[in-house]
Backbone as CSV, one residue per row, in Angstrom:
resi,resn,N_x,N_y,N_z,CA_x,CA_y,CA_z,C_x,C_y,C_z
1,UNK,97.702,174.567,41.481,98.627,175.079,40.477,98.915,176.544,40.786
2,UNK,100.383,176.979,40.325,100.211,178.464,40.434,99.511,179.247,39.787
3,UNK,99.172,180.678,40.384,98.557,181.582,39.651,99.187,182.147,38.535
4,UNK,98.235,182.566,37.916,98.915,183.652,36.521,99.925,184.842,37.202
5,UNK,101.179,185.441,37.028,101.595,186.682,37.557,100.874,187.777,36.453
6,UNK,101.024,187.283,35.165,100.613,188.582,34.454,99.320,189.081,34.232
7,UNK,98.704,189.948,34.244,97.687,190.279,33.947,97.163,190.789,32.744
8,UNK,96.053,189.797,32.107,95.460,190.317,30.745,94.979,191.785,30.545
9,UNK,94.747,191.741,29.195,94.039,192.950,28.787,92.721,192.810,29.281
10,UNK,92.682,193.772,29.799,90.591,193.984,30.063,89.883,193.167,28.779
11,UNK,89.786,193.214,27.655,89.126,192.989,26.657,89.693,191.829,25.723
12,UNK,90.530,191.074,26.446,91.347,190.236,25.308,90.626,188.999,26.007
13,UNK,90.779,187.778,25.312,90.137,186.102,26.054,90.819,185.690,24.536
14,UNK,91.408,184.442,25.085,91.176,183.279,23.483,89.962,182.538,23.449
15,UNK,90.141,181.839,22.498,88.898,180.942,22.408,88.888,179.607,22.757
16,UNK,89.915,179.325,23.489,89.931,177.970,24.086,90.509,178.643,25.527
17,UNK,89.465,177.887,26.996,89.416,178.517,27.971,90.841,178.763,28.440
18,UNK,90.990,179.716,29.516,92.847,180.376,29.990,91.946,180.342,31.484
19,UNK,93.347,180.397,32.362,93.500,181.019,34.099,94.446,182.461,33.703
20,UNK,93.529,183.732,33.884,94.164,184.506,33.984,93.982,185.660,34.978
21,UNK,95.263,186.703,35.526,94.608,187.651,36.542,93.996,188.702,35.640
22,UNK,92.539,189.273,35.409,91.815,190.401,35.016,92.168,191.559,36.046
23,UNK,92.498,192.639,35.111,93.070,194.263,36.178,91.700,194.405,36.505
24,UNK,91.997,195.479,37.375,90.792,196.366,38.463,90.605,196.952,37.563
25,UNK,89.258,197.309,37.478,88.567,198.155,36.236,87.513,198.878,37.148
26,UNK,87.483,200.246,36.927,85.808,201.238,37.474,85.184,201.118,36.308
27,UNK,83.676,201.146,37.123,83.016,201.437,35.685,81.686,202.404,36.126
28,UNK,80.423,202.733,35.396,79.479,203.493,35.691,78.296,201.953,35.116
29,UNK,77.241,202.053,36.514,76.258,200.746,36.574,74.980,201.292,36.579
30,UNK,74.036,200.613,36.416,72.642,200.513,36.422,72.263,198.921,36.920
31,UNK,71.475,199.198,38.392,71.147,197.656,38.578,70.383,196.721,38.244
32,UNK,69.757,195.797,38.038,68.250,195.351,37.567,67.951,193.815,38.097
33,UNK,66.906,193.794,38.119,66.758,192.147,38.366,66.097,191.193,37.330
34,UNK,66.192,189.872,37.503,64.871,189.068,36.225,65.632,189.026,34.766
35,UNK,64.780,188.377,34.160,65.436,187.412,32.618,65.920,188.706,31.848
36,UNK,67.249,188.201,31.964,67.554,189.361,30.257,66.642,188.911,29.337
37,UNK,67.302,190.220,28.424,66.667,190.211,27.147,65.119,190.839,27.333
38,UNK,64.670,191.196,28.266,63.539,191.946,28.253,63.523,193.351,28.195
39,UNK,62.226,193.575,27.627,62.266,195.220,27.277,63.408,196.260,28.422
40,UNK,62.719,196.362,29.606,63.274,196.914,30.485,64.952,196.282,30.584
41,UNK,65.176,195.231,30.714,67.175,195.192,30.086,67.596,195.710,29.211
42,UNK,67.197,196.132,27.857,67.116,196.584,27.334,67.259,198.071,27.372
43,UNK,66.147,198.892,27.746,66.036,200.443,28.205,67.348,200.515,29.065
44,UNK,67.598,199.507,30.170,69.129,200.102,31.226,69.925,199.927,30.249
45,UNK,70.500,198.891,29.629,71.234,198.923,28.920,71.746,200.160,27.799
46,UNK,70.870,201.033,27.383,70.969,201.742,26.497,70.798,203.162,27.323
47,UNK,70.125,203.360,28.390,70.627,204.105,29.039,72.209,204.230,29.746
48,UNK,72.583,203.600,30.031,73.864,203.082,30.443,74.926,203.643,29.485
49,UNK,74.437,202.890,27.886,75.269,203.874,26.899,75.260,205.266,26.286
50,UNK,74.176,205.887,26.694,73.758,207.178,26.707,74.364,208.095,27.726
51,UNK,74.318,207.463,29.165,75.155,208.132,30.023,76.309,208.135,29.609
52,UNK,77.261,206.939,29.409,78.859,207.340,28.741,79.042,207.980,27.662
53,UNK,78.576,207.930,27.033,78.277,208.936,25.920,78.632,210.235,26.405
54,UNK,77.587,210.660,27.364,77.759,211.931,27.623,78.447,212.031,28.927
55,UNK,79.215,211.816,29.399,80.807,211.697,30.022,81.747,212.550,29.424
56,UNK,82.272,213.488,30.275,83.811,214.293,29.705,84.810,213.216,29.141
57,UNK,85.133,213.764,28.138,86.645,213.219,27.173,87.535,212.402,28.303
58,UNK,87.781,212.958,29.665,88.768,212.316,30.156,88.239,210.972,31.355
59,UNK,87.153,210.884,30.899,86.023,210.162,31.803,86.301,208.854,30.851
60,UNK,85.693,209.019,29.456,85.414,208.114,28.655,87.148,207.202,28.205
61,UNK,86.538,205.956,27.984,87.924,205.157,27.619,87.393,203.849,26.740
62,UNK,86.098,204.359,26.543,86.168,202.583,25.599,87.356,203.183,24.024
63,UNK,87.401,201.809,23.540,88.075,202.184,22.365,87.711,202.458,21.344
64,UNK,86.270,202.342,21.170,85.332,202.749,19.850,84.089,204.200,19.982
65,UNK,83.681,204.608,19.371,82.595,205.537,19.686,80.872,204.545,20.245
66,UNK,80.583,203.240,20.289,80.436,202.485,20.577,80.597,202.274,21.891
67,UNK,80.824,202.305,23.240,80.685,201.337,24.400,80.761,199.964,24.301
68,UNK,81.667,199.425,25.267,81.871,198.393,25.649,80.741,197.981,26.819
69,UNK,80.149,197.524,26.407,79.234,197.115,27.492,79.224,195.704,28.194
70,UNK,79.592,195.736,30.082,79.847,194.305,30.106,78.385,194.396,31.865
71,UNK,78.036,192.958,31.696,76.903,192.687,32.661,77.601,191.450,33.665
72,UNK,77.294,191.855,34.898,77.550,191.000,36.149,76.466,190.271,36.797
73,UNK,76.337,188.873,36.328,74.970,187.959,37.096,75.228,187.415,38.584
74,UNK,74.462,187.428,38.761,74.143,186.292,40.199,72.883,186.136,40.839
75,UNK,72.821,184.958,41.860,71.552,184.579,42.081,71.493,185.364,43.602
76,UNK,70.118,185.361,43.795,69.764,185.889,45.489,70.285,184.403,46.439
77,UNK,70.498,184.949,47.852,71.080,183.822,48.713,70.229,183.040,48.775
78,UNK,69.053,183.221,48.939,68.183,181.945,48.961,68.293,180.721,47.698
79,UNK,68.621,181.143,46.517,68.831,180.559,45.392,69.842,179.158,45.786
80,UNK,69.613,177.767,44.719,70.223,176.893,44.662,71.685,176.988,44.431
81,UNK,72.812,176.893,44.648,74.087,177.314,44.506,74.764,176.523,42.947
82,UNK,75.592,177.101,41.936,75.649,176.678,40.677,77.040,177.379,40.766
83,UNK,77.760,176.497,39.851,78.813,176.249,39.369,78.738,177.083,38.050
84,UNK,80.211,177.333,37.402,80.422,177.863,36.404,79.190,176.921,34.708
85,UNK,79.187,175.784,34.954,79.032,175.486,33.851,77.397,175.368,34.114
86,UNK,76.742,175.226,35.315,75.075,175.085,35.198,74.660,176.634,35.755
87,UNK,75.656,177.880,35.196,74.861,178.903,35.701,73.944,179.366,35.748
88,UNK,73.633,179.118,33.986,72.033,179.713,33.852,71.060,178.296,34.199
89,UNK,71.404,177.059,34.516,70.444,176.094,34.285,69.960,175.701,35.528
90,UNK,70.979,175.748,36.747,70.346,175.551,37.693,69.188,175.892,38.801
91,UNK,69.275,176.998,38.470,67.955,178.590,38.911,67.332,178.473,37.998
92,UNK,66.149,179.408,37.918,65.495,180.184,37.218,66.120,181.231,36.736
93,UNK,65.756,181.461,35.850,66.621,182.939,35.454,66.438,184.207,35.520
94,UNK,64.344,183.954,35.910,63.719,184.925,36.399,64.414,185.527,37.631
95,UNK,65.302,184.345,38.368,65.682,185.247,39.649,66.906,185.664,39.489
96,UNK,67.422,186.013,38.333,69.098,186.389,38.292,68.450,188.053,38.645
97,UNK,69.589,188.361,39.310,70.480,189.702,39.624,71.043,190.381,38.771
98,UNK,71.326,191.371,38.204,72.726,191.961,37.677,72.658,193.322,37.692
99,UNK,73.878,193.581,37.087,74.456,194.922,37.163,75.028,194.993,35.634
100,UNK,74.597,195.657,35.041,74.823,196.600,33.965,75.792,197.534,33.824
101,UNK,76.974,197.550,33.200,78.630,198.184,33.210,79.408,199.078,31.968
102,UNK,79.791,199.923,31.928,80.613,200.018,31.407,81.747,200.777,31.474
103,UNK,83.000,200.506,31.354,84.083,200.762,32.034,84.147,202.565,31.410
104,UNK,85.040,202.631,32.416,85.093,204.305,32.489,86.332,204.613,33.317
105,UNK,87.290,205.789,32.846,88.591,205.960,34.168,88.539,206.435,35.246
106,UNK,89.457,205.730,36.157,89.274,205.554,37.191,89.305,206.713,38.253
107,UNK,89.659,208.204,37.349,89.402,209.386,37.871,87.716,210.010,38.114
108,UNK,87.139,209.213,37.537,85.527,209.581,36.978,85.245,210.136,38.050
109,UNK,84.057,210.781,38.591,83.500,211.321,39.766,82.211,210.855,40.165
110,UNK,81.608,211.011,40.952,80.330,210.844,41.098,79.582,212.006,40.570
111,UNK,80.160,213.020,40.886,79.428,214.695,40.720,79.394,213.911,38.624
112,UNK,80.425,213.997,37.994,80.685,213.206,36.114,79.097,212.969,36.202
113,UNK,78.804,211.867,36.961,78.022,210.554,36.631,76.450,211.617,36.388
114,UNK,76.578,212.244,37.725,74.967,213.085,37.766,74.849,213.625,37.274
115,UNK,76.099,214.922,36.221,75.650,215.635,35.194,75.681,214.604,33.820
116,UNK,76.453,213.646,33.414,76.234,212.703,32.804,74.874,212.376,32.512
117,UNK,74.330,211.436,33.641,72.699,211.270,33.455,71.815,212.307,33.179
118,UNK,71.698,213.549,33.781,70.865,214.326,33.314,71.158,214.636,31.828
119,UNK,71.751,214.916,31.339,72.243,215.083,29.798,71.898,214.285,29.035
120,UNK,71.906,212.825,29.487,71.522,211.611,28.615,69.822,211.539,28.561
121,UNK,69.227,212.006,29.131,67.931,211.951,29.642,67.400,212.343,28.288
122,UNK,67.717,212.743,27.702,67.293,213.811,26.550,67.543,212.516,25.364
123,UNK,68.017,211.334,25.498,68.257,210.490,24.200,68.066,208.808,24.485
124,UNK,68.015,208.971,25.631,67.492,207.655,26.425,66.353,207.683,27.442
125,UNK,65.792,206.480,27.433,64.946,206.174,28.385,65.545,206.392,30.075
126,UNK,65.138,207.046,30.917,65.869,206.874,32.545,64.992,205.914,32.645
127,UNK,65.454,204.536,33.478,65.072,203.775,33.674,64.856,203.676,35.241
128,UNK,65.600,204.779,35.586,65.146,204.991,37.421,66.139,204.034,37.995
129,UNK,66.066,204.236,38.898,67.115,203.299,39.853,68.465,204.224,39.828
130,UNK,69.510,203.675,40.569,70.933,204.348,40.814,71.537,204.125,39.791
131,UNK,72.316,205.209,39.534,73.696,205.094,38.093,74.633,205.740,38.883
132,UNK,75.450,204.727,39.175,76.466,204.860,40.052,77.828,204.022,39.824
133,UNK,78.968,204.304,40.841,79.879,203.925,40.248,80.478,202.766,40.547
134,UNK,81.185,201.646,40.304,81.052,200.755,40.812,82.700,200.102,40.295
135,UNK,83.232,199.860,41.264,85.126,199.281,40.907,85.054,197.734,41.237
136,UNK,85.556,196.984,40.081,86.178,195.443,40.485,87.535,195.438,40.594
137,UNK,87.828,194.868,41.763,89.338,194.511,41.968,89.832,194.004,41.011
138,UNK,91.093,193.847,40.999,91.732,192.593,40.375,91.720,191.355,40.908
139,UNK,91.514,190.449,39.815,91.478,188.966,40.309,91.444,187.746,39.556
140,UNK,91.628,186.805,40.266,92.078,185.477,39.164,91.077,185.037,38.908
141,UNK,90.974,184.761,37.282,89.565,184.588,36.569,89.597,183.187,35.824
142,UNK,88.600,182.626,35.549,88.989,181.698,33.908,87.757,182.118,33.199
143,UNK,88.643,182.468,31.843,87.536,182.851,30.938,87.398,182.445,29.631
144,UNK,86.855,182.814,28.387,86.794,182.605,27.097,86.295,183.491,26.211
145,UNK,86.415,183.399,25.136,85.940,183.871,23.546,84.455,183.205,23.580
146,UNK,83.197,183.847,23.357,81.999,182.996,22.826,82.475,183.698,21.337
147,UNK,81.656,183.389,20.757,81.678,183.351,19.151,80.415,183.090,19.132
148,UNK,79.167,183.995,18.737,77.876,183.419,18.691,76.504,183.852,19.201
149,UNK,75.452,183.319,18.784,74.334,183.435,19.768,74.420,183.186,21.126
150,UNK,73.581,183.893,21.854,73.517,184.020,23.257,73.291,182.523,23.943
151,UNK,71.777,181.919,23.080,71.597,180.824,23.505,73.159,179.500,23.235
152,UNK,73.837,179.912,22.419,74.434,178.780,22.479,75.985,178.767,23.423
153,UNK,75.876,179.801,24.444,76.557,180.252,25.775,76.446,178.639,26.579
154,UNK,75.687,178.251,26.348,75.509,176.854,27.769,76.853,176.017,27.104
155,UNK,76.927,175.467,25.584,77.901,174.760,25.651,79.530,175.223,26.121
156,UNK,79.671,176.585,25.162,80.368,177.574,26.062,81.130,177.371,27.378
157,UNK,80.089,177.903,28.199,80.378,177.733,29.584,80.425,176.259,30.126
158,UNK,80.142,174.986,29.407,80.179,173.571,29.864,81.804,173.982,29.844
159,UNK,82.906,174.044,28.932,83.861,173.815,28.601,84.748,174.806,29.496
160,UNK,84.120,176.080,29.986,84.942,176.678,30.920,84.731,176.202,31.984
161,UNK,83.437,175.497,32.834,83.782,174.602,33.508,84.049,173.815,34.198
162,UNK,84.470,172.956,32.712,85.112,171.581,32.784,86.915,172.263,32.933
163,UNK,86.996,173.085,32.317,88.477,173.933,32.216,89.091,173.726,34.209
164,UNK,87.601,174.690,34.439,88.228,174.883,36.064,88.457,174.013,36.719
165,UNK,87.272,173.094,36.396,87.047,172.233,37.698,88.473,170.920,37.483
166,UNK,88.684,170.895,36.110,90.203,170.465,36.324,91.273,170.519,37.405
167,UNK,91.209,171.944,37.315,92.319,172.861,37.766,91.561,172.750,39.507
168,UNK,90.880,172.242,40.104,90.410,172.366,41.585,89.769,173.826,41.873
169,UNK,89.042,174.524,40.633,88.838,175.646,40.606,87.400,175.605,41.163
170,UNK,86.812,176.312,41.625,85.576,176.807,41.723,84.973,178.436,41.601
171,UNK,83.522,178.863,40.597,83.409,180.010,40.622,83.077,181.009,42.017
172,UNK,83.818,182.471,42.319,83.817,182.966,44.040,82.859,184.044,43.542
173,UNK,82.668,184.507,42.709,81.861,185.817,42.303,80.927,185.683,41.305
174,UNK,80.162,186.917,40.652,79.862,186.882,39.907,80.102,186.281,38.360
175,UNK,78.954,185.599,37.988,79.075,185.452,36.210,79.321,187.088,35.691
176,UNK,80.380,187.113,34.970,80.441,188.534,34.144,80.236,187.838,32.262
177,UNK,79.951,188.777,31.797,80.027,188.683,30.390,80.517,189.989,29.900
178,UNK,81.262,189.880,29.105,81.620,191.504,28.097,81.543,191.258,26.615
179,UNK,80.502,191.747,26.422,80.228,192.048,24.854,81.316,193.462,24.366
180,UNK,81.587,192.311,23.258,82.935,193.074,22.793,81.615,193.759,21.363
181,UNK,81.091,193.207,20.973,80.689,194.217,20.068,78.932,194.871,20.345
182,UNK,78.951,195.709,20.202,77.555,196.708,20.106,76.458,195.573,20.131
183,UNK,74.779,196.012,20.529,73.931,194.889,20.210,72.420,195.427,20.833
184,UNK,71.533,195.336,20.302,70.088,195.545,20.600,69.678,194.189,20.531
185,UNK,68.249,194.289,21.052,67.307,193.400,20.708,67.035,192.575,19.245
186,UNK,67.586,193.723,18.350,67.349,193.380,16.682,68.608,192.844,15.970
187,UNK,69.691,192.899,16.869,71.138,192.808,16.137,71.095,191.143,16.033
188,UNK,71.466,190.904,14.663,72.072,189.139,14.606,72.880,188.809,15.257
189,UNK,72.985,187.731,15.605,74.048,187.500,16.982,75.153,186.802,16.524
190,UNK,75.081,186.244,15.019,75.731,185.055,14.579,77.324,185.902,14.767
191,UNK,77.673,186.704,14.418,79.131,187.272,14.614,79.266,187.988,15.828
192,UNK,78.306,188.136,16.897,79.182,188.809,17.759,79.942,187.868,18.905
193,UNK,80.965,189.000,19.603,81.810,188.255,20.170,81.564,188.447,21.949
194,UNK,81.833,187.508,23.006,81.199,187.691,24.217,82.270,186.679,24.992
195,UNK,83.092,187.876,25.564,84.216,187.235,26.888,83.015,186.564,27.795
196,UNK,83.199,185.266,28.142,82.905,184.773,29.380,83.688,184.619,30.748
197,UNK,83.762,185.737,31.434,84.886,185.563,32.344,83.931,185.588,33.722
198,UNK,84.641,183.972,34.741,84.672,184.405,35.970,85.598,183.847,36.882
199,UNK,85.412,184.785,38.190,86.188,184.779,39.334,86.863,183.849,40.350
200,UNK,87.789,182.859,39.952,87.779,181.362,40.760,88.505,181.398,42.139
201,UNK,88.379,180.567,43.020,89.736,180.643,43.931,89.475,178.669,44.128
């Protein structure tokens, strides 16, 4: 089928799965390995929003005082190879990968990032490792609206897919997720909202 020409909003998905092109977005990362949701995901994570935080005015671009915070999974090469809909089921999850994100303009610097982190140091945990900068192209995605707890992502992603694999799609990149709203360890999950977008060809 043809591709999408237009390209979505960074932050927009419906809730019944789409083929759409996602723009090139920079952002500022923290890497990590092993099961979310653990303490240490946690600490990057919030370091991560501490560094944008303290980012110059013309650095920063989420739309809330809040961060947009979005995470990029994948497995090591040795890992069993998985499809959009058995991402988390086919591995372990102990062995997922990711990268920790949040978008930032595309003027940002590296020199930003290092006075950034040192500044944040003072309100977050440094969790060590590189905070660095990191650009996704543009590219043709299929994604969705979660609505919900984290755990209930598997049915979710059954339906994106079943979406692709319609379409002769297969996932080429990373699982991304973007939490559209704020979230700790303690936050109820029942209302928040979580783009599932990934990369097909």
């Amino acid at each position: 089928m043809p591709e999408p020409g237009a390209i979505t909003s960074h932050l927009a998905a419906a809730d019944t799965p789409e083929l759409v092109r996602a723009p090139k977005a920079t952002f500022l990362s923290v890497g990590g390995s092993g099961r979310p949701g653990t303490e240490a995901f946690y600490r990057k994570m919030a370091f991560v929003t501490a560094v944008e935080a303290s980012l110059p005015g013309a650095s920063r671009i989420s739309p809330s005082d809040a961060c947009v915070i979005e995470i990029l999974y994948w497995y090591p090469k040795q890992a069993k190879s998985v499809e959009i809909e058995d991402f988390y089921t086919g591995n372990s999850i102990d062995l997922l990968e990711y990268r920790i994100t949040t978008r930032v303009a595309d003027s940002t610097t590296h020199n930003a990032i290092v006075s950034a982190r040192r500044d944040a140091a003072g309100r977050a945990d440094d969790p060590g490792g590189e905070v660095e900068l990191f650009t996704l192209p543009e590219s043709l995605v299929v994604q969705v609206m979660h609505h919900g707890p984290f755990k209930d992502e598997f049915e979710t992603l059954a339906r994106l897919g079943a979406f692709a694999r319609e379409r002769g799609l297969r996932r080429s990149g990373p699982h991304r997720e973007i939490h559209i709203d704020p979230f700790t360890a303690q936050t109820p999950q029942d209302a928040l909202r979580t783009i599932l977008r990934d990369p097909v060809a």
